[in-house]
C-alpha positions as CSV (number, residue, x, y, z in Angstrom):
1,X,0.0,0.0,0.0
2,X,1.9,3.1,-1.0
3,X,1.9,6.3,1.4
4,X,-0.5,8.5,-0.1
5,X,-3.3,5.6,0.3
6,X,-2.3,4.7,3.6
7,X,-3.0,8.4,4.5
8,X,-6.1,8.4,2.9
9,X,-7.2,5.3,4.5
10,X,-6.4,6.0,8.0
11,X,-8.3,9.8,7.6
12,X,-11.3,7.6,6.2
13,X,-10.9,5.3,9.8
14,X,-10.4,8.8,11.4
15,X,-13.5,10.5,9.8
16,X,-15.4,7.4,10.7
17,X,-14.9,7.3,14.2
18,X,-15.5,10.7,14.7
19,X,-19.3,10.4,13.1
20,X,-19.6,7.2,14.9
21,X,-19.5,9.5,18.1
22,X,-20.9,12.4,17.1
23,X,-24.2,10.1,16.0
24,X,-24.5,8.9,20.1
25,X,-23.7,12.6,21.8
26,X,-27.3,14.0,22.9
27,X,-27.5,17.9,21.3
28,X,-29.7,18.8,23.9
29,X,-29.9,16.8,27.2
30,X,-27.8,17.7,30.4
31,X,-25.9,15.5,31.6
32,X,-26.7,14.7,35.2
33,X,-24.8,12.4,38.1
34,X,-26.8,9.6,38.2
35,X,-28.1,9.4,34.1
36,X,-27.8,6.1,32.4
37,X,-29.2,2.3,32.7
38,X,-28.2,0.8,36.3
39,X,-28.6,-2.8,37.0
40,X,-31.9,-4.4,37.2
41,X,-34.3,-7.5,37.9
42,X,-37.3,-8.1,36.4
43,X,-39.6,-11.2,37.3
44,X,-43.3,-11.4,35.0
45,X,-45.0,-13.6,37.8
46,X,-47.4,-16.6,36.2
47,X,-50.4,-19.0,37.5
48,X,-50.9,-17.3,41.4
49,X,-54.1,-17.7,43.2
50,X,-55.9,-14.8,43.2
51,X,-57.3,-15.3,46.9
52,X,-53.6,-15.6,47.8
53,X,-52.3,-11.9,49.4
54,X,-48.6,-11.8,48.3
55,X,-45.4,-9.7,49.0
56,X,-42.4,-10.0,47.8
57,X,-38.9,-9.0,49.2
58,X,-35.6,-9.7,47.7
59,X,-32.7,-10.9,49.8
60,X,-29.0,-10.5,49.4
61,X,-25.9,-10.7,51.3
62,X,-24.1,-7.1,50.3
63,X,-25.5,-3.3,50.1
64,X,-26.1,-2.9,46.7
65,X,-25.9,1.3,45.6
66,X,-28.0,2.7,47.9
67,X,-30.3,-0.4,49.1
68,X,-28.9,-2.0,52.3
69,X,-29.4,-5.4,53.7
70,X,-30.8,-5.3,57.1
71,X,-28.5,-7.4,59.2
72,X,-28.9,-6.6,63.0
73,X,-26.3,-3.5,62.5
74,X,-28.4,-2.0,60.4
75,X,-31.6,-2.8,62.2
76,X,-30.2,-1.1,65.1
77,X,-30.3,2.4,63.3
78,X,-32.8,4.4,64.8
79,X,-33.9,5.2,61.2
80,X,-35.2,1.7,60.3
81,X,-37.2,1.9,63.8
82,X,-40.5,2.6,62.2
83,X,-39.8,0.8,58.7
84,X,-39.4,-2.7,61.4
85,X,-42.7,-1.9,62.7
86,X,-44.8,-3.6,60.5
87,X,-45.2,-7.4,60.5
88,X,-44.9,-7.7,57.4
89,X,-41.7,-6.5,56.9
90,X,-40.1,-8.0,60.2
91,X,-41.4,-11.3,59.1
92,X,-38.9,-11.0,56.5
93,X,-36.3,-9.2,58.3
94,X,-36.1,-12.3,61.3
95,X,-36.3,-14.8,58.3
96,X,-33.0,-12.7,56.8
97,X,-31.5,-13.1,60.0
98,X,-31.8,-17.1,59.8
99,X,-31.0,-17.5,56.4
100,X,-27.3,-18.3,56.0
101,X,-26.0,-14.6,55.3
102,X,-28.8,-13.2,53.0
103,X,-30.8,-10.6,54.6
104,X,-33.6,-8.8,53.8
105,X,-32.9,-5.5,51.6
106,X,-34.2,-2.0,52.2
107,X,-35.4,-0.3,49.3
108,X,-35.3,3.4,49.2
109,X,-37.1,3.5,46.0
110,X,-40.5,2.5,47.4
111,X,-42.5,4.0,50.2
112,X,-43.1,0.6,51.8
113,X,-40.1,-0.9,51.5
114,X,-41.8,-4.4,49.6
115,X,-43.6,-5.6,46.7
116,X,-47.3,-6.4,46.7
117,X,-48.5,-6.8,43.2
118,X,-49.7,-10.3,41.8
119,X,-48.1,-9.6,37.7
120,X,-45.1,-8.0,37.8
121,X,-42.2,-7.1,40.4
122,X,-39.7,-5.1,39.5
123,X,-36.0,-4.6,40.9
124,X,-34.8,-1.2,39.1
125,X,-32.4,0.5,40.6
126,X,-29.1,-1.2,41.8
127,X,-30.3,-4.5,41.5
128,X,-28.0,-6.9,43.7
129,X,-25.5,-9.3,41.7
130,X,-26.2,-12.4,44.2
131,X,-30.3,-12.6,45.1
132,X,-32.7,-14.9,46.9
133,X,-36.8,-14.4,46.6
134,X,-38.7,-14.3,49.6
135,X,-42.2,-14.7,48.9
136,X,-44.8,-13.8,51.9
137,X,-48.5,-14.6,51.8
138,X,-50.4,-13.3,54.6
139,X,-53.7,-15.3,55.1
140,X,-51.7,-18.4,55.8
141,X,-49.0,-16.4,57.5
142,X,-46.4,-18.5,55.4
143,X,-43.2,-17.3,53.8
144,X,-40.5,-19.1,51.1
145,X,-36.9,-18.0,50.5
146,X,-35.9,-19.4,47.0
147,X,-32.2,-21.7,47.8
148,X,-29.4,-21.3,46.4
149,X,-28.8,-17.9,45.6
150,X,-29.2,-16.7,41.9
151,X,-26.5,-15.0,40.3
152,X,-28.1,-12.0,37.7
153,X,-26.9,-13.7,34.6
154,X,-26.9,-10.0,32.6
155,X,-27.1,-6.0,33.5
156,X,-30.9,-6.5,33.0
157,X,-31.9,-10.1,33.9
158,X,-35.1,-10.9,33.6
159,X,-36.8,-14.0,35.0
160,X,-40.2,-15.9,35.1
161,X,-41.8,-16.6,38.5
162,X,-44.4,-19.6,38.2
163,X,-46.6,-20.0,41.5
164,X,-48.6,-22.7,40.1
165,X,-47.6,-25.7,42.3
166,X,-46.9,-24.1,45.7
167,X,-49.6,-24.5,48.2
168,X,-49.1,-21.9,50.5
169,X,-51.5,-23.3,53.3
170,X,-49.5,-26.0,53.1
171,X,-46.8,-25.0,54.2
172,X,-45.4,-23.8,57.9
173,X,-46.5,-20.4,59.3
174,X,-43.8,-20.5,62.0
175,X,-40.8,-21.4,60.4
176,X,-39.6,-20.3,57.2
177,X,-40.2,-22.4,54.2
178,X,-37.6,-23.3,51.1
179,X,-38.2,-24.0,47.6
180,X,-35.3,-24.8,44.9
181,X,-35.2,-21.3,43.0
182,X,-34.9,-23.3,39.5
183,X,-37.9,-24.9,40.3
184,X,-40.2,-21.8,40.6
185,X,-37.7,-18.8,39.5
186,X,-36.2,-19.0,35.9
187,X,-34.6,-16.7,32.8
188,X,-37.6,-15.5,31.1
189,X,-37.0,-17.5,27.5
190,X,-38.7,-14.5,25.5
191,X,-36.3,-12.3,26.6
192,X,-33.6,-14.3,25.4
193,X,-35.3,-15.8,22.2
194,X,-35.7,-12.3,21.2
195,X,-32.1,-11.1,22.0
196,X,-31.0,-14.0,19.9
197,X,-33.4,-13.2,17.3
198,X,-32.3,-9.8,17.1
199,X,-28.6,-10.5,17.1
200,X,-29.7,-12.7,13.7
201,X,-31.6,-10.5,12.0
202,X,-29.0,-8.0,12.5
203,X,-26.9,-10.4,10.4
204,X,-29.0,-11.3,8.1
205,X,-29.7,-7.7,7.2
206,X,-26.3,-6.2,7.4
207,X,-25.3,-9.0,4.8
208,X,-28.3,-7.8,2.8
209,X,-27.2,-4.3,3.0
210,X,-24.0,-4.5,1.8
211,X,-24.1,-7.0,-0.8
212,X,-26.4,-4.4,-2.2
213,X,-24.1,-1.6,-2.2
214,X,-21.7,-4.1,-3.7
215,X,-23.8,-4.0,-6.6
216,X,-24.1,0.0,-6.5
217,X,-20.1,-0.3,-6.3
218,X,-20.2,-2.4,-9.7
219,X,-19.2,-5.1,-7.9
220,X,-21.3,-8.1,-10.2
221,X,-19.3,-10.7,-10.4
222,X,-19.4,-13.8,-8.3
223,X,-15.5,-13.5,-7.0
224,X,-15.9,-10.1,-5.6
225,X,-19.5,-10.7,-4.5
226,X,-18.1,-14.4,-2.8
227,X,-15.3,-12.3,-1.4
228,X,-17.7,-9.7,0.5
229,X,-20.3,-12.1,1.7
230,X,-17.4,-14.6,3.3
231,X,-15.8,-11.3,4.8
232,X,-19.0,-9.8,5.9
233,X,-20.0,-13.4,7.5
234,X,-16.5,-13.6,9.5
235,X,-16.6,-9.8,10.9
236,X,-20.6,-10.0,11.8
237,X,-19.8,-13.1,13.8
238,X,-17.5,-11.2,16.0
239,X,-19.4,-8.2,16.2
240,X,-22.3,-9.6,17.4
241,X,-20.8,-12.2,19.3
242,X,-18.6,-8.8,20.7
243,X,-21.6,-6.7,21.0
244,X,-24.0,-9.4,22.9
245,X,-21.5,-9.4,26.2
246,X,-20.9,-5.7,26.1
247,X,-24.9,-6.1,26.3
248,X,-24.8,-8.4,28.9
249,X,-22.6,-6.9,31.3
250,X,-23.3,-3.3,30.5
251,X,-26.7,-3.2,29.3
252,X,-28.1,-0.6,27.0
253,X,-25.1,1.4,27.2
254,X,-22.5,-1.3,26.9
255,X,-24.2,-2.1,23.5
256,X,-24.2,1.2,21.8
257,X,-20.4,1.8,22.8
258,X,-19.1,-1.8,21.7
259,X,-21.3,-1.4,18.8
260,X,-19.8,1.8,17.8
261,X,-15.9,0.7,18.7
262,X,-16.8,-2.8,16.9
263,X,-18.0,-1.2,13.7
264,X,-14.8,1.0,13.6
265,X,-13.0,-2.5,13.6
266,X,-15.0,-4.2,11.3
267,X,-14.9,-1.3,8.9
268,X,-11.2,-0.9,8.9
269,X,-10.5,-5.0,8.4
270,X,-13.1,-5.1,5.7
271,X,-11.2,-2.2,3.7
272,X,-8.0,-4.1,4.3
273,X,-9.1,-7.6,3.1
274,X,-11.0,-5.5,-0.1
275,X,-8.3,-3.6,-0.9
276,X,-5.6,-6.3,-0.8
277,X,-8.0,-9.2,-2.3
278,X,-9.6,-7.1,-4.8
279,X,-5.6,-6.2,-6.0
280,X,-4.8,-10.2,-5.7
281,X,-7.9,-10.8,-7.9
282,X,-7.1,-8.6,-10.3
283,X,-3.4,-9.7,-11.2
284,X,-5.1,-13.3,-11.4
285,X,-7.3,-11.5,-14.0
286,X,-10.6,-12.6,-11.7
287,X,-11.3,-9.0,-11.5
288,X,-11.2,-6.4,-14.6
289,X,-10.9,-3.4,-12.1
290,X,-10.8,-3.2,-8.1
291,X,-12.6,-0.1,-8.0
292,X,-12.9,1.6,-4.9
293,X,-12.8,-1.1,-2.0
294,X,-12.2,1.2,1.0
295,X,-14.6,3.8,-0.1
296,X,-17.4,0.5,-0.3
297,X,-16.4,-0.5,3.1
298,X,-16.8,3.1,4.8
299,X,-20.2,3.4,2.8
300,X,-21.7,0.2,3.3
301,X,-20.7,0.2,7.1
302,X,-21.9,3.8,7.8
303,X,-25.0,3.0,6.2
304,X,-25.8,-0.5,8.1
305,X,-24.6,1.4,11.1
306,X,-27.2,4.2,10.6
307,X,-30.0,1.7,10.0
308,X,-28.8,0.8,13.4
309,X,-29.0,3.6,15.0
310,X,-32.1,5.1,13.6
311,X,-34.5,3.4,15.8
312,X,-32.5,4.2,18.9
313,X,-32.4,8.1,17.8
314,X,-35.7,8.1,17.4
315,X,-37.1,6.5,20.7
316,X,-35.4,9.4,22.5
């Protein structure tokens, strides 16, 4: 590659990059301390009774951000005084104290410190890594702890809880009950069949996309055409693949900055396997002309890229 392309391909990478970021800096939001996605739990809850009178409390064995277990240090704060007052809330506090090192967890984001809704509990803000359920239902006076602990298995884990074979007046109203959490508590397969499903199409169009603007590019035969569909297959593997853990780890945010520093990648090995394949070809007589491989690459990746990033843009 002789100098004067090698400076013109790394101020193409440069140029990139720099709309890459400009695309994901908001033009007219401030930027406050405590913006952006923070770890959550979410648990769709399936088949309860509607006579039963549930609350739910989650357990953990650390503070996590702001929302502190309530071990007997913490109960002895003259703040939590009134919060231990009601029975509903010390039934799960005593059972924390009982339960191997997982206590009971005040939550400063709700008024009463537990869940009581029959569909749908959420865990928003500083979601613990390590979690058990407690599950209380007040007419029989009986309370489960799922066992073992689950570990949040991404940023934003959400899980289905099914009620349908636990007998609550059944059980002991004395001493605290406990259920497997697998067999009651488990990764919501939606969620996941449509991250998968996501990740595919994302493929599946991106391969689309560019093979297209191959064609734009004048790139019709079946070498150059083979060449960017291999190519495309290999870099999309490890994007996504890339991409998905950023996701898991990181949530919402992790995604959109792996995505963009991914696509920077991608775009810059693509233009190096056109350029050098295409000039390969080409003294094999496969190809009459290369034509312009890096300037296909920055196109057809900017343009898969703002596809992207449309929808996102426009939710906010």
């Amino acid at each position: 590659m002789d100098k004067k392309l090698k400076s013109f391909f790394f101020f193409l990478i440069s140029a990139f990059s720099l709309g890459l970021a400009l695309m994901v800096i908001p033009s007219s939001q401030p930027v406050l301390a405590d913006t952006g996605p923070k770890p959550q739990i979410n648990i769709t809850i399936k088949n309860s009774n509607p006579h039963d009178d549930l609350y739910f409390g989650f357990f953990s064995n650390t503070n996590s951000g702001p929302n502190l277990i309530m071990d007997e240090e913490a109960a002895s704060n003259e703040f939590f005084s009134t919060y231990l007052e009601d029975p509903i809330i010390q039934k799960f506090y005593q059972a924390g104290l009982d339960n191997n090192g997982y206590y009971f967890m005040k939550i400063y984001m709700l008024e009463t410190g537990y869940f009581h809704d029959t569909n749908y509990l959420g865990f928003s803000y500083f979601a613990p890594s390590n979690f058990k359920l407690g599950i209380f239902e007040a007419n029989s006076g009986s309370l489960i702890i799922t066992n073992p602990e689950l570990t949040k298995y991404t940023f934003q884990a959400d899980y289905v809880l099914d009620l349908q074979n636990i007998d609550f007046g059944a059980l002991s109203s004395t001493e605290t009950n406990y259920i497997t959490a697998s067999s009651v508590l488990t990764p919501d397969p939606n969620i996941i069949n449509n991250n998968i499903f996501r990740l595919l199409g994302r493929m599946i169009l991106t391969m689309v996309i560019e093979l297209a603007i191959a064609i734009l590019f004048k790139y019709r035969k079946f070498i150059p055409l083979l060449t960017i569909a291999i190519t495309n297959l290999i870099t999309q593997i490890g994007l996504n693949f890339f991409v998905f853990n950023a996701y898991k780890t990181s949530g919402d945010i992790g995604y959109t900055i792996s995505l963009i520093i991914a696509e920077a990648i991608v775009f810059s090995l693509e233009a190096l396997v056109y350029y050098t394949l295409f000039r390969f070809f080409k003294r094999k007589e496969k190809m009459d002309d290369i034509g312009h491989p890096i300037l296909y690459a920055l196109v057809a990746n900017a343009v898969t890229l703002a596809i992207t990033f449309i929808p996102l843009l426009a939710y906010q």
